[in-house]
C-alpha positions in Angstrom: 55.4 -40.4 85.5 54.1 -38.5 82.1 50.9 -40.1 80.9 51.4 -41.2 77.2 48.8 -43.3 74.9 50.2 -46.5 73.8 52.2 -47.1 70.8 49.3 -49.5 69.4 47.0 -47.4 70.1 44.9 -46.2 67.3 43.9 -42.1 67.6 40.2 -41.0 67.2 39.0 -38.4 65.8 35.2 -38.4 68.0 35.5 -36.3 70.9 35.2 -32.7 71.4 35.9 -30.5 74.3 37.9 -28.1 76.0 38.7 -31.1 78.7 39.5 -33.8 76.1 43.1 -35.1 75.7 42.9 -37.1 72.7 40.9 -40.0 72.4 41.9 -43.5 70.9 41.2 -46.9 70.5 42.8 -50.2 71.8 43.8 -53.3 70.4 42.0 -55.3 72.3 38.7 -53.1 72.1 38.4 -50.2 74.3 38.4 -46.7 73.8 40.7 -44.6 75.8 39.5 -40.5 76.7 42.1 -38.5 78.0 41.0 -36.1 80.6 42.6 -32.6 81.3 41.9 -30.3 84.1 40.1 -27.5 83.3 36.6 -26.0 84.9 36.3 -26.9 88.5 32.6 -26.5 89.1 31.0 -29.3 89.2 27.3 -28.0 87.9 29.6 -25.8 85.0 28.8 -27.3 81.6 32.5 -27.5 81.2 33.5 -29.5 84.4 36.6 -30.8 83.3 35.7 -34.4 85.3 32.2 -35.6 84.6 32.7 -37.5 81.9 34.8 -39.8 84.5 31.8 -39.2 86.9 29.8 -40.6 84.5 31.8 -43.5 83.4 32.9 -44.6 87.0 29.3 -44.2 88.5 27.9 -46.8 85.6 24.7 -44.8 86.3 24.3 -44.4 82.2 24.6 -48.2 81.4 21.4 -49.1 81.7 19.1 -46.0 81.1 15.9 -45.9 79.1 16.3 -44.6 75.5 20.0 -43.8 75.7 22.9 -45.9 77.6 26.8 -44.7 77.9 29.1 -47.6 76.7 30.6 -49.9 79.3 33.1 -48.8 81.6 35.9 -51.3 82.2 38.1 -48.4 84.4 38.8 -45.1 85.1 43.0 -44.2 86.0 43.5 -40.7 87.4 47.1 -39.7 87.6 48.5 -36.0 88.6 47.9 -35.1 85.3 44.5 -35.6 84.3 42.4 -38.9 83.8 42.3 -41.8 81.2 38.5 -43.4 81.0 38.3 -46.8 79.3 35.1 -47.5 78.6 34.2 -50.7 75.7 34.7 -49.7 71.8 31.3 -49.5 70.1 31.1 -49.7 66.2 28.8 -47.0 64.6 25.7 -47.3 62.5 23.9 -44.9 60.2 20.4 -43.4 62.6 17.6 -41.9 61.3 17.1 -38.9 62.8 13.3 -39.9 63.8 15.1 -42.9 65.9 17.7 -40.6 67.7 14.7 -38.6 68.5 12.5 -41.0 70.1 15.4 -42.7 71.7 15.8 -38.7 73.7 12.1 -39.2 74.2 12.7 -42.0 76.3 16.2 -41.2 77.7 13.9 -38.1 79.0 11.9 -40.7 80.9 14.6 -41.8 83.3 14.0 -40.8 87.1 17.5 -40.0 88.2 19.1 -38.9 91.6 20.9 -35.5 90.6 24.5 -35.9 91.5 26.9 -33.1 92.4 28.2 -33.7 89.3 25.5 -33.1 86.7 25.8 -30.4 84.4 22.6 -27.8 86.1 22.0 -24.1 83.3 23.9 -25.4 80.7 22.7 -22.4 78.6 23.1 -19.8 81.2 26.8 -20.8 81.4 27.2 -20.3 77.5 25.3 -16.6 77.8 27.9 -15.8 80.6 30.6 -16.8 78.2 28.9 -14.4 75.4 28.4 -11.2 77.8 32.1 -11.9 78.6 32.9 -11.7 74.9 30.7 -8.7 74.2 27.3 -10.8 73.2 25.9 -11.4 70.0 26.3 -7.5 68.6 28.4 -8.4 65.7 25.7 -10.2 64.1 24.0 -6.6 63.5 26.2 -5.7 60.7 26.9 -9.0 58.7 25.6 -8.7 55.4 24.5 -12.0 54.9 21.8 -11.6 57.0 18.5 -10.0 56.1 17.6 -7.0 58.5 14.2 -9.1 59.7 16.9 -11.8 60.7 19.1 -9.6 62.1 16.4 -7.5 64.7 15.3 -10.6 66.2 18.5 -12.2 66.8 19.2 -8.4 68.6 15.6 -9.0 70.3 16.8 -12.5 71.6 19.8 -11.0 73.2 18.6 -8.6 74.5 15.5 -10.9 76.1 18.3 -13.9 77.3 16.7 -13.2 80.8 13.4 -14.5 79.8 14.3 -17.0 77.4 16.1 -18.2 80.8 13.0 -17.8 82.8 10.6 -19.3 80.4 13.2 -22.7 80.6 13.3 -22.8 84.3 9.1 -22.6 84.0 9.2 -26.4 81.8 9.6 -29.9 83.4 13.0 -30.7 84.2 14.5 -33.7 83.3 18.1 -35.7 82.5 19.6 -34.3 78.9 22.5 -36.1 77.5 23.4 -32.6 76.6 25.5 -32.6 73.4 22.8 -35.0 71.2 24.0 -34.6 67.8 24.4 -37.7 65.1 28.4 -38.1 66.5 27.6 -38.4 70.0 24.6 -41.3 69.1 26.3 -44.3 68.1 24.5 -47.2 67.4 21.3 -49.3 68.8 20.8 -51.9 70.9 17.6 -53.2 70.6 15.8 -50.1 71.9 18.3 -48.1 73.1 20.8 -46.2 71.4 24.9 -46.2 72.7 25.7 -42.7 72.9 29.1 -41.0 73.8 30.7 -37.8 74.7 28.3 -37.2 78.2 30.4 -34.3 79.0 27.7 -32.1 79.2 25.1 -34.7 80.9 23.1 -33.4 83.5 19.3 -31.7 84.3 17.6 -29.4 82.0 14.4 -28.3 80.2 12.0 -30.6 78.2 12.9 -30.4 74.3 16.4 -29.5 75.7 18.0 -32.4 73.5 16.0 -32.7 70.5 17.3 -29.1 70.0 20.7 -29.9 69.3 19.0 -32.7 66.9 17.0 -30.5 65.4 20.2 -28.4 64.6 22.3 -30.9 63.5 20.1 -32.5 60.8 17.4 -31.1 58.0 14.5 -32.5 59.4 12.1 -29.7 60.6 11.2 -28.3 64.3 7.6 -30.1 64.2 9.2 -33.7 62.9 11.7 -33.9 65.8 9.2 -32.8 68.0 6.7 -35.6 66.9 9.6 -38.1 67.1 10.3 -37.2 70.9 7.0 -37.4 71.8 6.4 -40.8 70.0 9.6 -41.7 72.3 8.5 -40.6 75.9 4.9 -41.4 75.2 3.3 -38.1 74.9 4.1 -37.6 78.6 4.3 -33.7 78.2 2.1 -31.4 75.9 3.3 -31.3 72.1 3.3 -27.3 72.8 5.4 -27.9 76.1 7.9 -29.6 74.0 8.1 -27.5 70.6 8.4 -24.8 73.4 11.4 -25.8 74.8 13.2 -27.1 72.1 12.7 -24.3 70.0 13.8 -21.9 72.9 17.2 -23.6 73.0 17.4 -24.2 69.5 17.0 -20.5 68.8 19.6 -19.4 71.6 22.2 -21.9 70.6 21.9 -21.7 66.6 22.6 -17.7 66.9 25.1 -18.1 69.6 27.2 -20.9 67.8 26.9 -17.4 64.7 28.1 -15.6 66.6 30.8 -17.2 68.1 31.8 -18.3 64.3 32.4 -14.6 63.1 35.8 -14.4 65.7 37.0 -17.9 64.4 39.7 -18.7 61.9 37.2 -21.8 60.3 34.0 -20.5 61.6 32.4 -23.1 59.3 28.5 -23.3 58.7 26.8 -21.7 61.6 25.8 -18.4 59.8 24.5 -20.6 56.8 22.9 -22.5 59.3 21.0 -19.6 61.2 19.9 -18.2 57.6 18.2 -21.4 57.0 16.7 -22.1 60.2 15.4 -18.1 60.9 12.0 -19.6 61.3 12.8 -20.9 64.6 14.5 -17.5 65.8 11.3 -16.0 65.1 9.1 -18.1 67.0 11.3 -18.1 70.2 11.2 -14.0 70.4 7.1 -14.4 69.9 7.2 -17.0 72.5 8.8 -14.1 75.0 5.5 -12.1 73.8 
């Protein structure tokens, strides 16, 4: 029998991903994700099934910092999967609260699963090789020629910026931690959604994709996430990783943009934020 939402069902725009179905909301107060297949590896960043994992596990309902919404069920069919998980109204953030709420979602002491997302970024450079990497960027015009040389200097170091991550504390990331995904709080937590990418990786992991998705500088984000998990790490360990990731993914997500029909902000975006492109390369020094 073909899977279909139902005819009351009111269709979401929030949700993102080469698994996702459509997403909607219920009546009666649920959200609905459909699930298609799609990656098979469990550890892949793209593993078409975690975000059922995650729901059906209820392993995220109670975390420090950050919590998944309630799951009330999870329907697989031959299809794909519907997750129902409770409907949670948004509220505006400041960024210096999603930040120390990833501060102490990074505090959580969880058993790795099969099924958590493990070299998020190593998967994405894999995708790049396999689409020529990043050389385009070397002859957009909009990009100064100091811009342009380190962006070719971070490709062309990807196997240390790799190395350097694997050297910093390891810990749970939501994984996709931009404004969207963070919902609302409750009482010290924040409701986040969209875990698809949830999983293990290096300290300042998250607060890079914050740090990206909002004008507040490097060093504030930073400060926020270490006001969060209580200074558990060094201030340098942290700026270190986040700025690592933040570098990788800001010229990646350019690159990507130049191939796209709406390739939208990203090469604004890495003009603005060179700074941090810079300090990654003399961080492979």
């Amino acid at each position: 029998m073909h899977w279909e939402p139902g005819d009351d069902w009111t269709a979401l725009t929030a949700g993102t991903g080469v698994s996702n179905g459509g997403v909607w909301r219920t009546p009666d107060g649920f959200v609905v994700k459909r699930l298609v297949p799609g990656v098979e590896r469990p550890a892949h960043y793209a593993y078409w099934r975690r975000q059922a994992e995650v729901a059906r596990s209820g392993l995220l309902e109670s975390t420090l910092g950050l919590r998944a919404p309630r799951c009330l069920k999870v329907e697989t069919d031959p299809a794909g999967i519907a997750v129902w998980t409770e409907a949670v109204d948004t509220t505006d953030l400041e960024p210096m609260e999603l930040a120390e709420a990833l501060g102490r979602f990074a505090l959580n002491a969880l058993e790795p699963a099969p099924w958590f997302a493990r070299g998020i970024l190593r998967d994405r450079l894999a995708n790049d090789e396999g689409r020529g990497g990043w050389s385009a960027l070397a002859s957009v015009p909009a990009l100064a020629p100091e811009l342009r040389q380190v962006c070719g200097q971070l490709w062309e170091r990807r196997a240390d910026v790799m190395t350097e991550l694997d050297r910093l504390p390891q810990q749970v990331i939501h994984g996709d931690a931009h404004p969207l995904n963070l919902l609302r709080r409750t009482g010290r937590e924040v409701v986040a959604a969209d875990w698809e990418q949830f999983g293990t990786g290096p300290v300042g992991f998250d607060p890079a994709y914050l740090a990206l998705s909002t004008d507040h500088p490097v060093t504030e984000v930073v400060g926020g996430y270490q006001a969060g998990s209580g200074g558990l790490w060094p201030v340098e360990v942290v700026r270190r990783g986040v700025v690592l990731v933040a570098a990788v993914t800001l010229v990646a997500r350019a690159a990507w943009s130049l191939g796209q029909p709406e390739p939208g902000d990203h090469l604004e975006r890495l003009v603005q934020q060179a700074e941090v492109v810079a300090e990654a390369v003399s961080h492979l020094s």
